[in-house]
C-alpha positions, 0 to 999 in steps of 0.5 A: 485444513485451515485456510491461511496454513493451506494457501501457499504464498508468494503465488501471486506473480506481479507484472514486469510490464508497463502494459498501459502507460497512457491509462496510467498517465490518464489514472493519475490525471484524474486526480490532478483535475480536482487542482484545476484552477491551481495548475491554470495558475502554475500556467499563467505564472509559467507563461510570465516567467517564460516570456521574462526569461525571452526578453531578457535573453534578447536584451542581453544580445541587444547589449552585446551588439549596441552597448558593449561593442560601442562602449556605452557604460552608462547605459549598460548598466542601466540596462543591467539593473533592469534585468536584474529586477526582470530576472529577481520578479522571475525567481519569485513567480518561480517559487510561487509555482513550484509551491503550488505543485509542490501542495498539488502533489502532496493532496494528490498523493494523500488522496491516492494513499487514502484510495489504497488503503480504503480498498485495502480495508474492504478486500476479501480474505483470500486477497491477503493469502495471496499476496505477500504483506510486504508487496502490499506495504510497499504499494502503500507506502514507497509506491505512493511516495515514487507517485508524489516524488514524480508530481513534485519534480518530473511534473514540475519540469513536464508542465513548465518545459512544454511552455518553455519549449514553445515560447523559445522555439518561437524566439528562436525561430524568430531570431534565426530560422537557419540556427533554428533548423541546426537546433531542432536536428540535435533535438530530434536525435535526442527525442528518438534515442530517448523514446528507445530507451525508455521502452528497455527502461519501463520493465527494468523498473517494473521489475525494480519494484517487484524485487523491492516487494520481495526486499520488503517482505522480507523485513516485515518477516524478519522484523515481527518474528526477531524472536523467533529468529533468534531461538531458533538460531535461525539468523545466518540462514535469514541473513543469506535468504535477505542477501540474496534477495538484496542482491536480487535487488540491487541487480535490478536496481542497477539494471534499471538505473544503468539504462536510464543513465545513459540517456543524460550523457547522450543529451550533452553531446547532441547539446554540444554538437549543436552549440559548435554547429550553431556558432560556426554557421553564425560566425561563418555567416558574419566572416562572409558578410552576411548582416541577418545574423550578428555577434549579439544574435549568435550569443542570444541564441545560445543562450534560448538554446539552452532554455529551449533543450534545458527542459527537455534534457532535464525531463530525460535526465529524469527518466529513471523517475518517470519510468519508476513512477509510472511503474508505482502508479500501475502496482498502486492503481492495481490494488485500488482496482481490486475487488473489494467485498461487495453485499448482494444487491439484495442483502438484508439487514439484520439487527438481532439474532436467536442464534440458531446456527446451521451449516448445511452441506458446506464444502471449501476448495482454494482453486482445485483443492478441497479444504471443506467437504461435506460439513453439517452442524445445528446449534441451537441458541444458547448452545456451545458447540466444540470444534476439535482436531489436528492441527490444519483440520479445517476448524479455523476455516469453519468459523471464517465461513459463519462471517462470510470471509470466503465464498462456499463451493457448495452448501450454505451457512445459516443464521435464523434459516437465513443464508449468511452471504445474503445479509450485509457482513457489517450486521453479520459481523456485530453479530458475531463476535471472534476471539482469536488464538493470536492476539492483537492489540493497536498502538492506542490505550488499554480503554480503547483497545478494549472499546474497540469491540463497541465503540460507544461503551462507556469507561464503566462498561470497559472496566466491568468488561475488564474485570470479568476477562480477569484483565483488571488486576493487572491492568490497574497495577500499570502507571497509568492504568486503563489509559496506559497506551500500548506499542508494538503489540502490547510487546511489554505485556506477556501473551496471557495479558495480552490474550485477556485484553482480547477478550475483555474486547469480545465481552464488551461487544454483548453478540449473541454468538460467539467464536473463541478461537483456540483463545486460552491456547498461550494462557497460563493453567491459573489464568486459564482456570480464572478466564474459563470460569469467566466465559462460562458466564459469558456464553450463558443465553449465548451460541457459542463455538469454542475451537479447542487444543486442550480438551479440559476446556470442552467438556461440558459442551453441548455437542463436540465435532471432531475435524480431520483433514476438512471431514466431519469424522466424529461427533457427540459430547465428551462422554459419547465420543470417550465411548466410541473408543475412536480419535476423539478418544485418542486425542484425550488420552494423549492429553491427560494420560501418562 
C-alpha cells in the first residue's frame, strides 16, 4: 500500500511543556551573538539614557527643595531648559536603540526562518507523513514572527530594564536607603508572584501554539480543497469541524492570556502600596524632624521608583509574550533539530547509469505494519516495466524506494548492481527522473516551470521539450506565451494542461530512468493518445517504470507486475498475464468489457 494513503495523520503529539527554558533562551542567544557590537552599542547608549534620566530626576528635586519653595523664577527656568535639552538628547539616543534592536531582531528572525526551512527542504519523506502541513507552516511562519515580536519589544525592555533597574536602585539607595528598603519589599512580592505564575503560564501557551497548529491545518485543508468541499456539499460539516477546532483555540487562548493577565493588576497594587508606604514614612520623617530626608527628596524618589519598577513591571506586563515566544522558539528549534537526510559517509557519486534496475528481497514496514513484503523485480536498460493494481497496492511506495525516499526493512534496491542507499540522492535523484499522478507547477513562467527539471536548458531546449509533451499548442495560444507566469497551481489551466507541463518537465531532464506516476490518470482520451505517442519516443534507450490505471497504456511493456496489498501476486506481458485467467485479467475486463 502506498505509503502516504497508509501513514495515518495527526500521529505526531506535539509537547505541551516548556521542557528547557534555559536551552531555549541559550538557542536564541546563539544567534544574537553574530550582532555583538550593535547589542555592546544599545549598552553603552542605554547607560547614557540612564544616567540622564538619574540626574535629571535628582535635579528636579533639587528644584523643588531650592527654587520653588524659595521662589527662584529666574533660575528655575534656566534649569527647565536644560532638562529639556537632557531629556530631547535622551529621546534621541533612544530611538537610535531601539532601531538597532529593532534590525537585530528582523536579521536574527531572517536567519532562523532560513534555518527552518533549509532543514525543512532536506527532511525524509516519513517527517512529512507524520506531521501535519499546517503545524509545519506555522512553525515557519507565526512561530517565527512570535520569536521576532519577543526580540523587538520583550528584549528591548529585558536588556534596557537590567541597567535601569541597577543604575535607580543605586540612586536610590544613595538618596534614601530607608526608602529603599520600603521599595524592594514591593519589588520582591511581585517577582515571587510572577515567577509563580509563569510556570502555569509556560504549558498554557505551549498548549496555545498546538491548537494554532491544529487551526491552521485546518485552513490549509480547507483552502486547497474548496472545490472540493463544495461538490461534495461538504461545507457545514467543514464549518463545525473549524468551529470546534476554533473554539478549541480560543480556550486555550484565553486560558493562556487570563493568567498572564493577572500579573499586570497585581504589579500596580504592590507599586501603589509602595508609593503610599514611601510618602508616609518620608513625611512622617520631616513632621518629626528629621533633616536626611525632604520634600524634594520624597518627590525624587518617587519618580526613580517608578524608573526603577517601570521596567520590571513592563517586562511582566509582557509575560504573555515571553512565555508565547519561548513556547515558539522551542517548536521552531524543534523542526531545526530534526534529522535531515544524511548520505553515508561513504556514499559514491555516480554521474551515469545503464539503467539496470534491481529490487532484490525488498520489504517496507511504517513502524509494525508491513506495507512491502518480499518484492523482486529486474529491468534491464531500455526496458518499460508496468506496475498495476488496486489502489493503495503499494505501487507508489516502490517507486519511492528506486530514489531512496524511505529507509528498507529488509532487501535492497539496485542501480548498475550498486546499492541506492550507498550513492548520494542528489546524483541518484538527476538520475532518475518522476512524473507524478498530481501535478504540481510553482508560482514562476511556463519556461521556468519547465526548466526546473534542468536548470541550465536553453529556451529552444524548453520549447522542444514542450512540443514533444504536446504542452506547445496550448502554451502559445496564452498572451504571453511560455513567459505566462502561473499562480495557485496553474489553478486557470485545466488538470490535462497542467499534467503536460509536468511532463514537458521530465523530458527536458534527458535521465536515463524513468518513472511515470499514473501521469495520464487526469488526461483526457485525445490528449492521452497525443502524450502517449510522445512517451513512446521518450522511453526509447531508456528504463522506464510506467505506474498504470488504465491498462490500454501498457500493453506493449516489456514486462508487467501486478500489486496487491504490498505482494507480488502476478507477473508477465499483457498477453501472458490475459492467459492465466487470474486478477490481472479481471482487472482487464473490468476495463474495456461491457
Amino acid at each position: 500500500m502506498d505509503m502516504h494513503k497508509r501513514v495515518p495523520r495527526n500521529i505526531h503529539r506535539e509537547k505541551v511543556v516548556l521542557t528547557d527554558w534555559r536551552h531555549t533562551v541559550g538557542r536564541v542567544w546563539h544567534y544574537l551573538a553574530a550582532y555583538r557590537w550593535r547589542l555592546g552599542i544599545v549598552f553603552l547608549l542605554t547607560i547614557v539614557t540612564t544616567a540622564v534620566t538619574i540626574a535629571g530626576n535628582r535635579i528636579n528635586g533639587i528644584v523643588v527643595d531650592r527654587y520653588i519653595s524659595h521662589n527662584k523664577l529666574h533660575l528655575l527656568l534656566v534649569v527647565c531648559a536644560v532638562l529639556a535639552v537632557m531629556y530631547i538628547i535622551a529621546s534621541i539616543l533612544t530611538y537610535f536603540q531601539n532601531a538597532i534592536i529593532i534590525k537585530v531582531a528582523q536579521a536574527t528572525s531572517a536567519k532562523i526562518r532560513q534555518a527552518v526551512f533549509t532543514n525543512l527542504q532536506r527532511l525524509p519523506m516519513r517527517y512529512f507523513d507524520t506531521h501535519d502541513n499546517g503545524d509545519v507552516m506555522s512553525r515557519l511562519t507565526n512561530d517565527v514572527d512570535n520569536i521576532n515580536t519577543a526580540l523587538m519589544q520583550t528584549f528591548v525592555q529585558l536588556f534596557t530594564g537590567i541597567i535601569s533597574v541597577i543604575g535607580m536602585g543605586l540612586a536610590m539607595l544613595i538618596l534614601s536607603p530607608l526608602l529603599t528598603v520600603i521599595a524592594l519589599l514591593s519589588t520582591v512580592a511581585t517577582y515571587f508572584f510572577s515567577k509563580a505564575i509563569a510556570k502555569l503560564t509556560q504549558k498554557a501557551f505551549m498548549t496555545q501554539q498546538q491548537a494554532l497548529g491544529s487551526l491552521n491545518t485546518q485552513i490549509e485543508e480547507s483552502v486547497s480543497n474548496k472545490q472540493l468541499v463544495q461538490l461534495f456539499d461538504h461545507t457545514a460539516a467543514t464549518m463545525q469541524t473549524f468551529g470546534q477546532t476554533n473554539a478549541q483555540y480560543t480556550r486555550a487562548a484565553f486560558r493562556a492570556q487570563a493568567l498572564s493577565s493577572i500579573i499586570g493588576p497585581f504589579n500596580n497594587m504592590t507599586n501603589n502600596l509602595a508609593y503610599v508606604l514611601i510618602t508616609a514614612a518620608g513625611a512622617l520623617s520631616i513632621l518629626t524632624g528629621g533633616h536626611a530626608i525632604t520634600v524634594g527628596i520624597i518627590f525624587t524618589f518617587l519618580i526613580y521608583l517608578r524608573n526603577f519598577t517601570g521596567p520590571i513591571n513592563n517586562v511582566l506586563d509582557l509575560i504573555n509574550t515571553l512565555q508565547l515566544s519561548l513556547a515558539s522558539a522551542e517548536r521552531v528549534f524543534e523542526l531545526i533539530d530534526e534529522s535531515p537526510e544524511q548520505d553515508l559517509p561513504t556514499a559514491q557519486p555516480v554521474a551515469q547509469t545503464t539503467g539496470h534496475v534491481a529490487f532484490e528481497h525488498v520489504s517496507l514496514a511504517y513502524e509494525t505494519r508491513p506495507i512491502l513484503t518480499d518484492i523482486n523485480l529486474v529491468a534491464n536498460p531500455g526496458e518499460v516495466v508496468a506496475l498495476v493494481g488496486p489502489t493503495g497496492a503499494g505501487k507508489t511506495t516502490i517507486m519511492n524506494l528506486l530514489t531512496n525516499l524511505y529507509p528498507l526493512k529488509a532487501g535492497r534496491v539496485l542501480l548498475d548492481g550498486q546499492d541506492v542507499t550507498t550513492l548520494r540522492r542528489q546524483d541518484l535523484r538527476r538520475l532518475v527522473t518522476v512524473v507524478q499522478q498530481e501535478s504540481f507547477l510553482f508560482t514562476m513562467s511556463i519556461r521556468e516551470n519547465i526548466r526546473l527539471g534542468r536548470p541550465t536548458a536553453t529556451d529552444a531546449e524548453v520549447e522542444q521539450a514542450a512540443k514533444q509533451a504536446h504542452a506547445a499548442t496550448f502554451i502559445e495560444q496564452l498572451p504571453a506565451g511560455y513567459e505566462t507566469v502561473l499562480s495557485e497551481n496553474a489553478h486557470r489551466l485545466s488538470q490535462g494542461q497542467r499534467q503536460l507541463l509536468s511532463i514537458a518537465r521530465a523530458f527536458i531532464t534527458g535521465a536515463p530512468v524513468l518513472v511515470l506516476d499514473e501521469a495520464t490518470a487526469s488526461i483526457d482520451s485525445q490528449t492521452e493518445a497525443d502524450v502517449q505517442a510522445a512517451m513512446t519516443a521518450l522511453m526509447q534507450n531508456k528504463t522506464s517504470f510506467v505506474i498504470a490505471h488504465r491498462l490500454s497504456t501498457i500493453q506493449s511493456a516489456d514486462q508487467i507486475l501486478v500489486i496487491k496489498a504490498g505482494h507480488v501476486i502476478e507477473r508477465g506481458t499483457h498477453q501472458s498475464l490475459l492467459a492465466q485467467h487470474g486478477f490481472y485479467a479481471q482487472l482487464y475486463a473490468s476495463q474495456f468489457d461491457d
